[in-house]
GUDREN-240973 format. One record per residue (C-alpha): residue in one letter; residue number from 1; x, y, z. Coordinates in nm, 3 decimals. Each point is the difference from the previous one (the first is absolute). Last residue first. Example, Ala and Ser with C-alpha at 12.3 -4.5 7.8 and 13.67 -1.06 7.14 Angstrom:
('S'; 2; (1.367; -0.106; 0.714));
('A'; 1; (-0.137; -0.344; 0.066));
END
This chain:
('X'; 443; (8.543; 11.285; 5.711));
('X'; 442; (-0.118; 0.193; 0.242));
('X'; 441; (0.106; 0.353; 0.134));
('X'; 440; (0.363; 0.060; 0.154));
('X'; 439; (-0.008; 0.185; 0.297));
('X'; 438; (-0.095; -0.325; 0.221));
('X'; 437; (-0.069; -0.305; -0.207));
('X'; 436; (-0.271; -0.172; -0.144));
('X'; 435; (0.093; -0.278; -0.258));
('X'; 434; (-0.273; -0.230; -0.223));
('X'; 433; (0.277; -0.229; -0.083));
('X'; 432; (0.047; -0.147; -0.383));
('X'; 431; (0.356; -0.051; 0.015));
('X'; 430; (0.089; 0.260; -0.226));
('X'; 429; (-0.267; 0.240; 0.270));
('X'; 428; (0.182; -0.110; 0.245));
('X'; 427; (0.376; 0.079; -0.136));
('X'; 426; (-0.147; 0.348; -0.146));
('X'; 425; (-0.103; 0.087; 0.376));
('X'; 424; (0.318; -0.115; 0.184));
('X'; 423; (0.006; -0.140; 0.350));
('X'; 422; (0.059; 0.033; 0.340));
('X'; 421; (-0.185; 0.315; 0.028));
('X'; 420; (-0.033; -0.080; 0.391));
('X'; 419; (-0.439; 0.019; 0.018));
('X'; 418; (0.001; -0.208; -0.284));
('X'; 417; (-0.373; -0.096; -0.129));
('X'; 416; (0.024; -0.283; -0.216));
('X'; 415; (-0.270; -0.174; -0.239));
('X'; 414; (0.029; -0.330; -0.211));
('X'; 413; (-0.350; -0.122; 0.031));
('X'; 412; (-0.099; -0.315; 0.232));
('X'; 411; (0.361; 0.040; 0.137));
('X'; 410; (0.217; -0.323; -0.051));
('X'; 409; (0.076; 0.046; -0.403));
('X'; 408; (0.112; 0.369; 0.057));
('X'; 407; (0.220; -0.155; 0.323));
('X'; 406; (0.147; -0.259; -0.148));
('X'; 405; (0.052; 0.178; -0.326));
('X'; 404; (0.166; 0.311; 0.207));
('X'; 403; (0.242; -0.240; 0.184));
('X'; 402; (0.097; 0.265; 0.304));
('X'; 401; (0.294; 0.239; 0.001));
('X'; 400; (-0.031; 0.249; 0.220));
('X'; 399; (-0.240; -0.172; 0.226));
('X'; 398; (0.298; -0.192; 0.196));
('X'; 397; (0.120; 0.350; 0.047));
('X'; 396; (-0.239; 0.098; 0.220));
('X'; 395; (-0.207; 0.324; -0.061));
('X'; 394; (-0.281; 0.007; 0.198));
('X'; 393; (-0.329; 0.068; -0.135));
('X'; 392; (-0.075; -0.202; -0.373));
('X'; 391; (-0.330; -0.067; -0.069));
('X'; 390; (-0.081; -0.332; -0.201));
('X'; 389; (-0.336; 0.060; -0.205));
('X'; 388; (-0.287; -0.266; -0.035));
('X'; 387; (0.109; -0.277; 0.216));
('X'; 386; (-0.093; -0.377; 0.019));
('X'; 385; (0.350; -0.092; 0.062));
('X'; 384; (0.234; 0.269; 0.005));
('X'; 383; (0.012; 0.008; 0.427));
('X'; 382; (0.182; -0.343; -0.021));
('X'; 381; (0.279; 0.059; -0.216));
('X'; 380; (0.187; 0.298; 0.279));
('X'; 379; (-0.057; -0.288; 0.228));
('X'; 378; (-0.058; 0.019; 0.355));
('X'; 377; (-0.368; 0.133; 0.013));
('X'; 376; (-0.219; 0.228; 0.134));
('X'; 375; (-0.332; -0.016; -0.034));
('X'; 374; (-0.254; 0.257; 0.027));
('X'; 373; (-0.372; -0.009; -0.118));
('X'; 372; (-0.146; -0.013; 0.361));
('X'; 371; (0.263; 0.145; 0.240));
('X'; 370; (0.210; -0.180; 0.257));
('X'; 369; (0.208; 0.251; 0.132));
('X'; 368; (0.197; 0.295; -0.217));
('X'; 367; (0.289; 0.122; 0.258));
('X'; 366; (0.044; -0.330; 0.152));
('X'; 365; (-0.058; -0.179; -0.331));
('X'; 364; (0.271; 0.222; -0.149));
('X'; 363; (0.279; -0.032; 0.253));
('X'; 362; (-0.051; -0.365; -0.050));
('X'; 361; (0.031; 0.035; -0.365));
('X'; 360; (0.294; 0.269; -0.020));
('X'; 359; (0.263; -0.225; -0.117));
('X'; 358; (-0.043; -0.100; -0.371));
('X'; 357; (-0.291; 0.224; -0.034));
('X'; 356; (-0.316; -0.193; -0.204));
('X'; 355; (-0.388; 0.111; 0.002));
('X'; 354; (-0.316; -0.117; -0.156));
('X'; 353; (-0.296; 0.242; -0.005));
('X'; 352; (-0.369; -0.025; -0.060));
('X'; 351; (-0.146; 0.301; -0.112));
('X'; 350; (-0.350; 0.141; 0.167));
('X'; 349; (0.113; 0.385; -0.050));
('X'; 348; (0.072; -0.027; 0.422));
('X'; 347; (0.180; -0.295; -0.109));
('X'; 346; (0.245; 0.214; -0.256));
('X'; 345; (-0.030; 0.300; 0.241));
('X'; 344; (0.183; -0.152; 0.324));
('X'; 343; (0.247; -0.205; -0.269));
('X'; 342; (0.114; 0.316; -0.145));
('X'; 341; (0.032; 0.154; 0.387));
('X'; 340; (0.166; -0.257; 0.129));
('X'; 339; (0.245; -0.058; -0.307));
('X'; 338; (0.108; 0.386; 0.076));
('X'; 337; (0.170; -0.099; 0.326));
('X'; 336; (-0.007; 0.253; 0.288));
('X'; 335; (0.100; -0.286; 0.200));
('X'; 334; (0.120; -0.297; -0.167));
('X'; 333; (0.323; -0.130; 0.110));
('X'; 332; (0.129; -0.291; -0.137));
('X'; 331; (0.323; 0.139; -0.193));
('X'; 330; (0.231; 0.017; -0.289));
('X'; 329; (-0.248; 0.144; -0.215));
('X'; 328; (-0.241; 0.265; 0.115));
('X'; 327; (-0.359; 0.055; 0.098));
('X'; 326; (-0.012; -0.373; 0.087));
('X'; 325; (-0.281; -0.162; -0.176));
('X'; 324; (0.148; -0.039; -0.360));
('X'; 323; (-0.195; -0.214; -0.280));
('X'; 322; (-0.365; -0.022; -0.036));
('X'; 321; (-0.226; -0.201; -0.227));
('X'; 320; (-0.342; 0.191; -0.027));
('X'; 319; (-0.355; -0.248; -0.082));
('X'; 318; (-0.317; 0.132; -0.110));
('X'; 317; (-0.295; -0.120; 0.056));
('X'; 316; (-0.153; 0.318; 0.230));
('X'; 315; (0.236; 0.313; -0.162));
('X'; 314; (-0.261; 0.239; -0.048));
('X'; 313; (0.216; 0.330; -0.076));
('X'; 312; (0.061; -0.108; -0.367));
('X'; 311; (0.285; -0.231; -0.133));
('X'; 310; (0.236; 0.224; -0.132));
('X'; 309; (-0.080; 0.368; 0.139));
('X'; 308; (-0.062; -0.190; 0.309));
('X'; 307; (0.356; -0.161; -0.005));
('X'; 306; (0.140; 0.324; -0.068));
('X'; 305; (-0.175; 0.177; 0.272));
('X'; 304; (0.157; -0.317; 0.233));
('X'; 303; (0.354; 0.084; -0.111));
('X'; 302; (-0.038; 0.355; 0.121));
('X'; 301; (-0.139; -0.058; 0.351));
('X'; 300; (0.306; -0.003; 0.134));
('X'; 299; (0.108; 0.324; -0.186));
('X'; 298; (-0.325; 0.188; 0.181));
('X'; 297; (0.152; -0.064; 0.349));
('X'; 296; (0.399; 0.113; -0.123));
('X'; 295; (-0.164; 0.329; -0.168));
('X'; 294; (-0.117; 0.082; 0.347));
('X'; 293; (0.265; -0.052; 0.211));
('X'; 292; (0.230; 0.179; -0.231));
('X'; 291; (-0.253; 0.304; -0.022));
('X'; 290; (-0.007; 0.015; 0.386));
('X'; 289; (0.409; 0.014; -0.056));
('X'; 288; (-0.024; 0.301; -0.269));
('X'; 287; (-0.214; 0.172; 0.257));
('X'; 286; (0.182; -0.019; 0.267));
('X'; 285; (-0.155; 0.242; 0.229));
('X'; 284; (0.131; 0.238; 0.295));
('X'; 283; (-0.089; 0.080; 0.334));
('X'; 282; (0.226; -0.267; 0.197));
('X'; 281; (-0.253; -0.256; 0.104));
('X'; 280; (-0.086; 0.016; -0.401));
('X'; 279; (0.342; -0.066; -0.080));
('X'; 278; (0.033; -0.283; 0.303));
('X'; 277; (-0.282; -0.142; -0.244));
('X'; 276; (0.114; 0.005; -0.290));
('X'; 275; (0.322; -0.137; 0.102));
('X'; 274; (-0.141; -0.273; 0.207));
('X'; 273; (-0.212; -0.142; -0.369));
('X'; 272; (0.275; -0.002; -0.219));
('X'; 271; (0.134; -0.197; 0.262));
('X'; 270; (-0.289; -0.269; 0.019));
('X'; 269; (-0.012; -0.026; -0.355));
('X'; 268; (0.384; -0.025; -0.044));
('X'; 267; (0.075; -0.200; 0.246));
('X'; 266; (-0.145; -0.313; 0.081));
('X'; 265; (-0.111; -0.089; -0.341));
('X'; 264; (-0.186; 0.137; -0.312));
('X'; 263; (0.090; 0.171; -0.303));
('X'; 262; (-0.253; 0.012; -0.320));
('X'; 261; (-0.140; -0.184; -0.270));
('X'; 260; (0.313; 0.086; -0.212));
('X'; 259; (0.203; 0.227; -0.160));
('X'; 258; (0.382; -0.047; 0.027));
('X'; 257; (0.191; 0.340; 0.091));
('X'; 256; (0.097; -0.087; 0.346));
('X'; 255; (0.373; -0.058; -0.086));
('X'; 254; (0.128; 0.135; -0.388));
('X'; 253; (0.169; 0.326; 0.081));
('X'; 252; (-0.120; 0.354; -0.018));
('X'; 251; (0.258; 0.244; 0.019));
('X'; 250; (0.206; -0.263; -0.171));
('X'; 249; (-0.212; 0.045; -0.290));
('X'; 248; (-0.052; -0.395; -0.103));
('X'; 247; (-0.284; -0.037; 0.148));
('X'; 246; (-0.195; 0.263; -0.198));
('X'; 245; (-0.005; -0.206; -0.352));
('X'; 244; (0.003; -0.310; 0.148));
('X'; 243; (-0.294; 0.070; 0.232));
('X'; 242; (-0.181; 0.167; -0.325));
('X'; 241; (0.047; -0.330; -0.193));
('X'; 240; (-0.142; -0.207; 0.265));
('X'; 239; (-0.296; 0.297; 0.050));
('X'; 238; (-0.126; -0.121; -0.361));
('X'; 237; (-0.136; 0.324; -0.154));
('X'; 236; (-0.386; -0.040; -0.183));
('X'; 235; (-0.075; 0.339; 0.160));
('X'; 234; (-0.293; -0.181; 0.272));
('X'; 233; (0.219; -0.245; 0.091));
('X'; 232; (0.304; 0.224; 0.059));
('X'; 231; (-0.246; 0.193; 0.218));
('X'; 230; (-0.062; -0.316; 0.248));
('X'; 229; (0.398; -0.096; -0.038));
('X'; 228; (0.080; 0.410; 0.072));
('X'; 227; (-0.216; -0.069; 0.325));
('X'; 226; (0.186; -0.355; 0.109));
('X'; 225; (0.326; 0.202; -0.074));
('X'; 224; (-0.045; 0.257; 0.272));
('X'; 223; (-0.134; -0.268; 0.232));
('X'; 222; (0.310; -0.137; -0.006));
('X'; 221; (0.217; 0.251; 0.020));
('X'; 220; (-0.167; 0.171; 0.295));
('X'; 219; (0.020; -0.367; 0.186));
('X'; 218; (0.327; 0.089; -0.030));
('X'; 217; (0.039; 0.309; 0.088));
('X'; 216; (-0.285; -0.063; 0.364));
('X'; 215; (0.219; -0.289; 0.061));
('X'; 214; (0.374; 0.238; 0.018));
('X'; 213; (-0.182; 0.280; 0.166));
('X'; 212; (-0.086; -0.255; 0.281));
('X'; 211; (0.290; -0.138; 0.045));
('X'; 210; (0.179; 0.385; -0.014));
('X'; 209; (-0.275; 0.084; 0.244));
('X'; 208; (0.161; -0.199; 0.291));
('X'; 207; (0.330; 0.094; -0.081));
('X'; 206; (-0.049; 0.417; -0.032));
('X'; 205; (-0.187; -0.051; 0.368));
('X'; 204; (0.341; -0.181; 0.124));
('X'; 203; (0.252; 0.240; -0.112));
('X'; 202; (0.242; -0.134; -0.249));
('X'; 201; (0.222; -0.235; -0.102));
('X'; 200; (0.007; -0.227; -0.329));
('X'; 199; (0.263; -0.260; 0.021));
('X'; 198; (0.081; -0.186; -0.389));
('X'; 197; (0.353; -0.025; 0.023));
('X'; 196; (0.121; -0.192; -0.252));
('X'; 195; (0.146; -0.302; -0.069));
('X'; 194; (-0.058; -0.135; 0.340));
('X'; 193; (-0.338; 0.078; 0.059));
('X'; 192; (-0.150; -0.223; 0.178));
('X'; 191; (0.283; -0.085; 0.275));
('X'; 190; (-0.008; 0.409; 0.109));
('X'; 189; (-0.364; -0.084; 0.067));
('X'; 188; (0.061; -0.085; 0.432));
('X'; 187; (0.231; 0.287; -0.019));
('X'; 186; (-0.162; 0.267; -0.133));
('X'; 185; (-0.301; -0.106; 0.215));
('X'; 184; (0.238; 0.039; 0.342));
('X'; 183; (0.178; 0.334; -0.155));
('X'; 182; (-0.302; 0.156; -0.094));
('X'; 181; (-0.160; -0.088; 0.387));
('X'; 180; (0.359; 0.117; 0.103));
('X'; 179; (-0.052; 0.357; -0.150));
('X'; 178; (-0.329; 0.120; 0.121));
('X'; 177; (-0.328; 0.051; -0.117));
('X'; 176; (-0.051; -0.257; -0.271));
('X'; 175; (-0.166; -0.100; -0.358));
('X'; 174; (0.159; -0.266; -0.168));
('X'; 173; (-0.050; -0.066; -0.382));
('X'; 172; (0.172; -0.294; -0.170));
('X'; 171; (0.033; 0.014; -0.337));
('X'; 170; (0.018; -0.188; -0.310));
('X'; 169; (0.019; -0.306; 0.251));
('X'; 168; (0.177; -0.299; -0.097));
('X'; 167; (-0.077; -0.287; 0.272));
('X'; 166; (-0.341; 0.201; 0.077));
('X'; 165; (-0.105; 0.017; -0.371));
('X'; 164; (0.120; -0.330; -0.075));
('X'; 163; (-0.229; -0.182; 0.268));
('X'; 162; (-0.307; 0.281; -0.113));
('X'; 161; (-0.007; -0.164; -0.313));
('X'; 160; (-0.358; -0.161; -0.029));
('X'; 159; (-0.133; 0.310; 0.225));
('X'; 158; (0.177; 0.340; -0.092));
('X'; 157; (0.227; 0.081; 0.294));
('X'; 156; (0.103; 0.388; 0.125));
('X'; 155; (-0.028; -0.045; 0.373));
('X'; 154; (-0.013; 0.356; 0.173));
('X'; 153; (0.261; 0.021; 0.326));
('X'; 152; (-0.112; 0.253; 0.217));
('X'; 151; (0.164; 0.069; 0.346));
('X'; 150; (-0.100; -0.021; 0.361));
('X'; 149; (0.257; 0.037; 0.276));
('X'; 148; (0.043; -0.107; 0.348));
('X'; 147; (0.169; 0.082; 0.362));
('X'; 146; (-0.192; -0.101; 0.305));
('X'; 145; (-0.025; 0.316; 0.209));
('X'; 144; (-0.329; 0.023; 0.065));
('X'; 143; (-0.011; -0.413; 0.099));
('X'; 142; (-0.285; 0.049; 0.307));
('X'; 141; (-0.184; -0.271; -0.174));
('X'; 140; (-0.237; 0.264; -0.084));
('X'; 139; (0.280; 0.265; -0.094));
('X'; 138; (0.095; -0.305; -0.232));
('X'; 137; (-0.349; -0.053; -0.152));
('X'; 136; (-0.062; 0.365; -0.080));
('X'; 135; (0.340; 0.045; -0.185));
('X'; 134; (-0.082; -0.300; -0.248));
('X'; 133; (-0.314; 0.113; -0.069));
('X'; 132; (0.151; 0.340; -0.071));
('X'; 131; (0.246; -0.117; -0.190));
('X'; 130; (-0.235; -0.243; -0.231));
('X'; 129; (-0.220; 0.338; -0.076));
('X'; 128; (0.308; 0.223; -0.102));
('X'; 127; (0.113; -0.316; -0.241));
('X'; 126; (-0.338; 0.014; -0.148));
('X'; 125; (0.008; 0.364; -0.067));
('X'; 124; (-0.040; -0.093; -0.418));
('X'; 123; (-0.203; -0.310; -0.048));
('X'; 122; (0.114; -0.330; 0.064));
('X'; 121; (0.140; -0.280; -0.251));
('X'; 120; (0.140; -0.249; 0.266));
('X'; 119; (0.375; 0.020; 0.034));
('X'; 118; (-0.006; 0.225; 0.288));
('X'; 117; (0.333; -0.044; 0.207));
('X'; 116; (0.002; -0.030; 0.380));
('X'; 115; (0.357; 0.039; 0.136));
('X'; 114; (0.017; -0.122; 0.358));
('X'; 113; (0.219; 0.107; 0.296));
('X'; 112; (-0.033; -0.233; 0.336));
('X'; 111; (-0.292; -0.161; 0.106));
('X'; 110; (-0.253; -0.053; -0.227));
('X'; 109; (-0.338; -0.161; 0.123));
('X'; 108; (-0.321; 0.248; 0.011));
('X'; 107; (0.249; 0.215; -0.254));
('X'; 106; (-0.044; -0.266; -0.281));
('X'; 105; (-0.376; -0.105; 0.029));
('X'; 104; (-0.062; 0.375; 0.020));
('X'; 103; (0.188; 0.044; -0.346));
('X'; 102; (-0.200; -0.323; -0.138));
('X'; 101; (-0.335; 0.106; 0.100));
('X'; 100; (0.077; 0.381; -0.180));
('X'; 99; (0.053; -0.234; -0.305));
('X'; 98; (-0.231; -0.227; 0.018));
('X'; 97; (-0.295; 0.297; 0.045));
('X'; 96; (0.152; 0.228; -0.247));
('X'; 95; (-0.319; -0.025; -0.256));
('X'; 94; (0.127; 0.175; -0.305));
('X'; 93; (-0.236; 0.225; -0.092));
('X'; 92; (-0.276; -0.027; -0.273));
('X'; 91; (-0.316; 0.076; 0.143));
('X'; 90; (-0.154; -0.319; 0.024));
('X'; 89; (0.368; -0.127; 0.195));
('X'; 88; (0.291; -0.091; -0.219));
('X'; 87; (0.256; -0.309; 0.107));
('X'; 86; (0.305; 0.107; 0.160));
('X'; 85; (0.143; -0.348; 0.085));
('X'; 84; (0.316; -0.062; 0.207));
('X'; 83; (0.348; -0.006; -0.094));
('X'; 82; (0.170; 0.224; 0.337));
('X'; 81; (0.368; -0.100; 0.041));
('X'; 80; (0.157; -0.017; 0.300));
('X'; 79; (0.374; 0.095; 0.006));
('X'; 78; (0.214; -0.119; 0.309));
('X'; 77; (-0.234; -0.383; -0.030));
('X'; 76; (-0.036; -0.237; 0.211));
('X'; 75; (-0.119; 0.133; 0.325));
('X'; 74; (-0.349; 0.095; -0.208));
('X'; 73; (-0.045; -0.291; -0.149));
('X'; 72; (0.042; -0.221; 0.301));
('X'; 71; (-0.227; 0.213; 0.204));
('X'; 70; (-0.219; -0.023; -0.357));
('X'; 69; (-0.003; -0.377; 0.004));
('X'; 68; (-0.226; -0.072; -0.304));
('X'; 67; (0.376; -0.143; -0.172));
('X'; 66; (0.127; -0.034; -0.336));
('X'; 65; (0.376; -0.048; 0.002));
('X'; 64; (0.222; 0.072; -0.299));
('X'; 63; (0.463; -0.023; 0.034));
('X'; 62; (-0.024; -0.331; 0.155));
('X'; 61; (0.168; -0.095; -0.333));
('X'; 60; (-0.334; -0.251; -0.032));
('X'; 59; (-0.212; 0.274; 0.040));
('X'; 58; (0.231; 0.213; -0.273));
('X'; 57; (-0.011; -0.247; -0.291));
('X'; 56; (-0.402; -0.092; 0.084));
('X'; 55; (-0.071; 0.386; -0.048));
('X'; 54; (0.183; 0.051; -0.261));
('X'; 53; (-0.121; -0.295; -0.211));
('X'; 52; (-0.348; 0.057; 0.093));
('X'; 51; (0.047; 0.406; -0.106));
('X'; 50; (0.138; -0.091; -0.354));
('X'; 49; (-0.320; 0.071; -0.199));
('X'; 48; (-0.277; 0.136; 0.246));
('X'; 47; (-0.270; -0.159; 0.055));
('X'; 46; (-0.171; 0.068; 0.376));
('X'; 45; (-0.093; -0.157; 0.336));
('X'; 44; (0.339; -0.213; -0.022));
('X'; 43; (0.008; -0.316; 0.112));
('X'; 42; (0.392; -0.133; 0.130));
('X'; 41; (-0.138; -0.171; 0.309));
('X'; 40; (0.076; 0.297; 0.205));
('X'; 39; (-0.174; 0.233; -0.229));
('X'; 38; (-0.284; -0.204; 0.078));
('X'; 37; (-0.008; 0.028; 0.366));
('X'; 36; (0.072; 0.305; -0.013));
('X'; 35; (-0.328; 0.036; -0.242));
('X'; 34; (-0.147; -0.181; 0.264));
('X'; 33; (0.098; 0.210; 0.314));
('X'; 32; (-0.150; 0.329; -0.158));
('X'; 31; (0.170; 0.255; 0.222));
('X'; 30; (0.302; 0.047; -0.277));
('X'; 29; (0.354; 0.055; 0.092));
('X'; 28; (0.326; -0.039; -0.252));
('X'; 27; (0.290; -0.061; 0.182));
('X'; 26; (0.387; 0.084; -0.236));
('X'; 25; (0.309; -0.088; 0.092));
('X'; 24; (0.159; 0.228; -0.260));
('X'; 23; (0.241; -0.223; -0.244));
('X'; 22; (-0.068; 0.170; -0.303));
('X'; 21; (-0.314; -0.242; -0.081));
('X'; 20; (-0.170; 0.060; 0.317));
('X'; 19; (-0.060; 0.379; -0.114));
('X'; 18; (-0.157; -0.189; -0.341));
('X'; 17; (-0.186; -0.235; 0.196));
('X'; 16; (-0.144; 0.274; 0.249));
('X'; 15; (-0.091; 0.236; -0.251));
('X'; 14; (-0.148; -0.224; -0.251));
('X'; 13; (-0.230; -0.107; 0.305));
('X'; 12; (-0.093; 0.337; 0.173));
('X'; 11; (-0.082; 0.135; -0.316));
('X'; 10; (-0.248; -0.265; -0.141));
('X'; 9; (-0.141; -0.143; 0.342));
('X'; 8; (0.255; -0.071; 0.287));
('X'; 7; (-0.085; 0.272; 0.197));
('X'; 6; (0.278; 0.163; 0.285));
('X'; 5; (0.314; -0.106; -0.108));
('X'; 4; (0.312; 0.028; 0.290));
('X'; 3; (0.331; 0.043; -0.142));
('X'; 2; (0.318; -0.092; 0.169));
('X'; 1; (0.310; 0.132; -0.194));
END
């Protein structure tokens, strides 16, 4: 099938590669001739495990184009997917602007039937929005008639896995009108799910929310568990035991029950943020979401109260290793990321800091600039020196493990703070580390 891509940033990207991957001939379309440029060269704006791999496989197949031709794009491709940013606006909503842009950009230049699918994470009467852009440019070009359909297709991928997630989808959920825009998307993921059918279908309004529903849960569960670890402090519980105890309920389950310093991201705080909002445009309040968003701001600041508490809220001379910048594992990206907002407070308190991610550097001095008392280093070894307290944010696995001697007799005073719960409490303090955890006292 010929697939047009319209966005090559996270979405668009995974989704092309993947769709190339079945044997679609697949054109991915992005205005910004440089990062075309670089995807042509086999550069990829983001990390993602497996995506360079699938991406070079299927450009040299002739099966993956990049292109900033968008009469090109647009001929190219019978379905035209829409994997654009929705970043948040001051109030909250999604800001539609690339993808309303996009759907014009489409019906200025098709020419026979199209089927525009909205992968982008949009709020709920998107789809009803894109149509009628869509219709007002063809009666323009004098096209009334000019048959096309807009359906919903939410992407489900967690970033540092989201390759996996699209080749084995635990669902795919397609929201459509009419029968043959089901049939077409059927179709084109019938490959993916070969062992079992995994095809959601239903209205498009019920699709659009269900992405949203499904980020506002989880980032539910987490925050959930980041407010039990603040009272299991304070009853002399540790929350690790407690998440054993009620993960294994299968009413419950084990995912999104970690406590931590907090979710960041693309999605979920920006998503948690739309809903609220189109609730609010709709008469009604989400109160237990507003109380998400607002437990998941004070947990970030949670690893810096214990520091305080430790060393005292005048922090001029002292020194903070750092390891984790990227809000997650597996990937670069660090919006929303809770390291910002530690390392924000740390120099505001007049720390020094010394920070290590094994791929989120670059992405880290664009988001943190050149700031006096930062450095940011390239060896997990090299932020110890000189340090007072090594604070742990991101939870690599390369951390899990680390030489605890090294490190004890490296730092100017064997102290932790682990923002991941990476470690054990009893094991620290046998090893003669000061250890601050989340949920789980000191040793």
């Amino acid at each position: 099938m010929k697939i047009t891509v319209i966005g090559t940033g996270y979405v668009g990207l995974v989704t092309g590669a993947c769709l190339a991957e079945m044997g679609n001939q697949v054109v991915c379309l992005d205005r910004d001739p440089e990062r075309i440029a670089a995807l042509q060269n086999g550069q990829l704006p983001i990390h993602e495990p497996g995506l360079l791999d699938l991406v070079l496989r299927n450009a040299r197949g002739g099966r993956l184009a990049f292109t900033a031709d968008v009469d090109r794009a647009v001929a190219h491709g019978r379905v035209q997917f829409i994997a654009v940013g929705t970043p948040a606006g001051e109030d909250g909503a999604a800001d539609l602007q690339q993808v309303l842009a996009a759907a014009r950009a489409i019906a200025e230049r098709m020419q026979e039937p199209r089927l525009i699918v909205n992968k982008s994470t949009v709020p709920v009467g998107t789809a009803d929005r894109v149509r009628a852009a869509v219709t007002q440019v063809l009666q323009a070009r004098g096209l009334p008639d000019l048959a096309f359909s807009v359906a919903s297709n939410p992407e489900f991928l967690k970033e540092g896995s989201a390759v996996q997630d699209f080749m084995r989808p635990d669902r795919v959920i397609v929201g459509a009108g009419d029968e043959p825009s089901a049939q077409t998307l059927r179709q084109l993921y019938t490959p993916f799910m070969r062992n079992r059918d995994r095809f959601i279908l239903m209205d498009v309004r019920s699709a659009e929310f269900a992405k949203y529903a499904a980020n506002a849960m989880l980032a539910t569960r987490i925050s959930f568990m980041n407010e039990l670890a603040l009272l299991a402090e304070k009853l002399g519980a540790d929350i690790e035991q407690v998440r054993t105890g009620i993960g294994t309920d299968p009413r419950i389950g084990t995912h999104f029950l970690y406590a931590g310093t907090g979710y960041g991201g693309s999605c979920f705080p920006k998503d948690v943020k739309a809903l609220v909002h189109t609730a609010r445009e709709a008469g009604q309040e989400l109160r237990i979401l507003q109380a998400v968003e607002a437990v998941n701001e004070r947990q970030k600041q949670v690893l810096v109260d214990k520091i305080v508490t430790r060393f005292g809220p005048d922090l001029r001379g002292r020194r903070f290793a750092l390891w984790g910048l990227a809000f997650k594992p597996g990937t670069d990206d660090m919006r929303e990321a809770p390291s910002l907002t530690i390392i924000e407070r740390l120099l505001a308190l007049g720390a020094e800091v010394a920070a290590y991610d094994p791929v989120a550097l670059a992405q880290a001095r664009i988001a943190l600039g050149e700031r006096a008392g930062l450095r940011l280093l390239d060896q997990a070894d090299a932020v110890l020196e000189g340090a007072d307290a090594l604070v742990i944010v991101t939870e690599w696995k390369e951390f899990r493990s680390p030489d605890f001697a090294h490190l004890a007799a490296t730092l100017r005073q064997p102290v932790v703070f682990d923002g991941r719960n990476l470690f054990e409490p009893t094991e620290m303090q046998a090893l003669g580390i000061d250890y601050y955890a989340i949920g789980r006292g000191s040793s």
